[in-house]
Each structure stands twice: as structure tokens, then as C-alpha cells.
VMD Tcl script that draws the C-alpha trace (Angstrom):
set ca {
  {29.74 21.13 -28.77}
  {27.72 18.34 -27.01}
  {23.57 19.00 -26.03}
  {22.63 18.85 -22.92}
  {20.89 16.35 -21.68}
  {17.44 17.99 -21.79}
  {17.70 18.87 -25.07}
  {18.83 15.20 -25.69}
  {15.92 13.81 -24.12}
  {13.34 16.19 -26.33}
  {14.80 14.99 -29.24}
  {14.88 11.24 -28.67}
  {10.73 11.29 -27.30}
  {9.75 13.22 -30.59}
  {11.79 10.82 -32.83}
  {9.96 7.83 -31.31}
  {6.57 10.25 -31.10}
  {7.14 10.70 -34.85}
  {7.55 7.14 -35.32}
  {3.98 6.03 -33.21}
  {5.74 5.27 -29.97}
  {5.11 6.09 -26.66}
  {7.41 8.03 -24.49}
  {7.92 10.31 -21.58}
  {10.44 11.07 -18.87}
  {9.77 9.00 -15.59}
  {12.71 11.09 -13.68}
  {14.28 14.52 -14.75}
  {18.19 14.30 -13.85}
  {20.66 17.18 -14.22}
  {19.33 19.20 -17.22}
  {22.99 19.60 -18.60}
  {25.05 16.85 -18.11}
  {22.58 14.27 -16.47}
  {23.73 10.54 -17.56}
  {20.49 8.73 -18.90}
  {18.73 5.26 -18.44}
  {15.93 4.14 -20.95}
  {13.63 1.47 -20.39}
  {11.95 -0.36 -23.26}
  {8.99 -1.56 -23.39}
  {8.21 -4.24 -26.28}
  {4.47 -3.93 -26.64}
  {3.65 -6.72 -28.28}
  {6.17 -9.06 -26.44}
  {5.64 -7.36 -22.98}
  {8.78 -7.63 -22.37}
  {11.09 -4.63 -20.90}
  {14.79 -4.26 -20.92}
  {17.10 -1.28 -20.49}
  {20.02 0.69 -21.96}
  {22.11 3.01 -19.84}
  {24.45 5.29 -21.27}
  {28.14 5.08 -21.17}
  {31.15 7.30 -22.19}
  {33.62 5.62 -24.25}
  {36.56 8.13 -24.46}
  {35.44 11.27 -26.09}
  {32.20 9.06 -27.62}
  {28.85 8.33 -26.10}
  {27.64 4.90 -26.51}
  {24.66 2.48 -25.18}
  {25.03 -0.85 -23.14}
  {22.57 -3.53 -21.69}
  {23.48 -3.27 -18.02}
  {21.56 -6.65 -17.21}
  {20.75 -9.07 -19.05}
  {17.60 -9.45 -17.23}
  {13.64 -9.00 -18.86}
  {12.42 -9.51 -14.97}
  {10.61 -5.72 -14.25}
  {11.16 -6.59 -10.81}
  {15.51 -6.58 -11.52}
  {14.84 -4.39 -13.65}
  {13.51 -1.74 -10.90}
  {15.54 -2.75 -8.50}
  {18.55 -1.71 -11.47}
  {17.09 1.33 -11.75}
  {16.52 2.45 -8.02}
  {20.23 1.40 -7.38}
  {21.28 4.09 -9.71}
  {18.88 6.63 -8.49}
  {20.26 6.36 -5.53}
  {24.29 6.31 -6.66}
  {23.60 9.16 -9.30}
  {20.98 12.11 -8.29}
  {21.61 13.80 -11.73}
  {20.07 10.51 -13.66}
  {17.14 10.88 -16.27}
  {14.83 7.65 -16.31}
  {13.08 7.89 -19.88}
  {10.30 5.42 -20.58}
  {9.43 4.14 -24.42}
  {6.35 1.65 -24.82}
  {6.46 0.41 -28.70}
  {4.71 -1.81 -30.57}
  {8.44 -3.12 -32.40}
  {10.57 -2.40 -29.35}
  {12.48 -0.01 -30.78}
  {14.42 2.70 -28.65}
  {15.14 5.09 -31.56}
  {18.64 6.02 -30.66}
  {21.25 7.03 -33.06}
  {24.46 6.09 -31.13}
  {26.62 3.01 -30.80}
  {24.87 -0.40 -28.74}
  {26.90 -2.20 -27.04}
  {24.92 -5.40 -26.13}
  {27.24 -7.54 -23.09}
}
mol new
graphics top color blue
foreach p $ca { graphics top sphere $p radius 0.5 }
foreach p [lrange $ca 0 end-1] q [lrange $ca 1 end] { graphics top cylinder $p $q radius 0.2 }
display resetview
């Protein structure tokens, strides 16, 4: 059984909580099966990028969609999907190490 996507989202923000991060949902999606963007924030680098989340057959993995550290493409990314998916979660992490404390598969482009 998968978790929904709320319960998801809990569980990744108090793994990077427990780890001295910051994070916190910019834009609730579809609490069940809402599809999920997360933008990083390297502290000490100020620099952002994002990961969106992408089936892969019957496993859930993470990609780079751009390339792009510019939080100006990177906006204009994420209001482009906002627009295309209604159900979409925005999560925000700010770390020190730039971490983004997921579990699954990267897939970097």
C-alpha cells in the first residue's frame, strides 16, 4: 500500500527537522495522490534547485526538471505546473548542506 501524499510530506519535513533543516509546505496539493515538487535551498551556497517527482512504472523516483539555479526559472518552473496540475504540493527545504532528505531514486538529466 502506497501513503498518501500528506502523510508523505509529514514525514519528509520531520526527517530534515530532525536533521536541523528548515522546511514547510509552500502549496498543499491533493492530500492523497497529489504529485510533489521540492525546492532546495543550499544555505550556505544560496543557491536553489528543484526535484519533481516522477513515476517510473510501479516505482516513484526524483528528477532535476531544469538544470537551472536562476530563482527567477525556477518560479516560473514552478507556476507552470501549478497551473497544469491543481493537485501539486510545493515543499520548501532551506539547509545549511543542501540536502533534500529523500529516500527514493534521483535521477539527475
Amino acid at each position: 500500500m502506497l501513503l498518501s501524499t500528506d502523510l508523505w510530506v509529514s514525514a519528509l519535513i520531520r526527517r530534515a527537522e530532525m536533521a536541523g533543516a528548515f522546511a514547510y509546505v509552500l502549496k498543499r496539493g491533493d492530500a492523497r495522490a497529489g504529485a510533489v515538487i521540492l525546492k532546495i535551498t543550499h544555505l550556505r551556497d544560496r543557491e536553489t534547485f528543484i526535484l519533481r517527482q516522477a513515476n517510473a512504472g510501479d516505482e516513484t523516483q526524483w528528477i532535476k526538471p531544469i538544470a537551472s539555479h536562476d530563482p527567477e526559472a525556477i518560479e516560473k518552473y514552478i507556476e507552470r505546473e501549478r497551473r497544469f496540475d491543481a493537485d501539486l504540493w510545493i515543499v520548501e527545504i532551506e539547509d545549511t548542506e543542501g540536502r533534500h532528505f529523500l529516500t527514493e531514486k534521483i535521477q539527475l538529466l
